[in-house]
C-alpha positions as CSV (number, residue, x, y, z in Angstrom):
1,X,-7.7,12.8,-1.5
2,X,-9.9,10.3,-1.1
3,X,-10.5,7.8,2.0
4,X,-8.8,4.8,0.0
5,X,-6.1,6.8,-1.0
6,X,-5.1,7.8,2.5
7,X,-5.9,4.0,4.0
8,X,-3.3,2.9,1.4
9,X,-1.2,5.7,2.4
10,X,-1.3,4.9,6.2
11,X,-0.4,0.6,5.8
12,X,2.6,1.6,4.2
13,X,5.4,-0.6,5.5
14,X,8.6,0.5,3.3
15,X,9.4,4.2,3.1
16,X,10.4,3.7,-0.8
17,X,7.3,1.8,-2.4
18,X,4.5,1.5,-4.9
19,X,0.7,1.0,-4.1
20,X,-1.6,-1.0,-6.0
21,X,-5.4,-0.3,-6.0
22,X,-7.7,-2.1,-8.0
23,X,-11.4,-1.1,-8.0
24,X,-13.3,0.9,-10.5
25,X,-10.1,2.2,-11.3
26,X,-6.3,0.7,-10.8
27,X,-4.2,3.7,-9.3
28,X,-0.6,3.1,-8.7
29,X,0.6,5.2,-6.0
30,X,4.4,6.0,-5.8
31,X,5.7,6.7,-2.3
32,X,9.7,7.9,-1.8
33,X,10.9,8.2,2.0
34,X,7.2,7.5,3.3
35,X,6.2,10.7,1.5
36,X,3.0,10.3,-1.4
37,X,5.3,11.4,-4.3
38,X,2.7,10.9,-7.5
39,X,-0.4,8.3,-8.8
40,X,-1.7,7.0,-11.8
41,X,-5.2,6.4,-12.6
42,X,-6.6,4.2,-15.3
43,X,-9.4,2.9,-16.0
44,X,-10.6,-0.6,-14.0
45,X,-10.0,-3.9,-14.9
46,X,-14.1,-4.2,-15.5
47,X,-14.3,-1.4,-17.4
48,X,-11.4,-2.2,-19.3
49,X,-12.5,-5.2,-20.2
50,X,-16.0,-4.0,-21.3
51,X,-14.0,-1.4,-23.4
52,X,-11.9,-4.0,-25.3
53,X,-15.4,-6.0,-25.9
54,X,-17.0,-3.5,-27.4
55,X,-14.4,-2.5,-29.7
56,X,-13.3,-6.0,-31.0
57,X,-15.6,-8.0,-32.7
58,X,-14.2,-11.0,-32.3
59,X,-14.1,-11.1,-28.9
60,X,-17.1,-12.7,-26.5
61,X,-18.8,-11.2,-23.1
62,X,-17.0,-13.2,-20.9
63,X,-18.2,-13.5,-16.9
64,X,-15.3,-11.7,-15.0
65,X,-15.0,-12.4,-11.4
């Protein structure tokens, strides 16, 4: 694991709850009776966005902030 997984892991509040983590990837990280029970990863909302640009010719580079 990797030192934002286990920051996320130690703020946790509710012992039956779901982390959010957006960076250069969005994880969502499922926790059941304070215990790390599973995670997604996907791709960032940059990257993402990039992604979609590239494949849709339509669409403009747009600043994202």
């Amino acid at each position: 694991m990797g030192a934002d997984f286990i920051a996320n892991l130690h703020a946790i509040r509710q012992p039956n709850t779901i982390i959010v983590s957006l960076g250069t990837t969005t994880t969502f990280m499922k926790v059941t009776n304070y215990k790390f029970d599973g995670v997604i990863i996907a791709p960032g909302i940059r990257n993402s966005l990039k992604t979609m640009i590239r494949s849709a010719a339509q669409l403009k580079n747009s600043k994202f902030e």
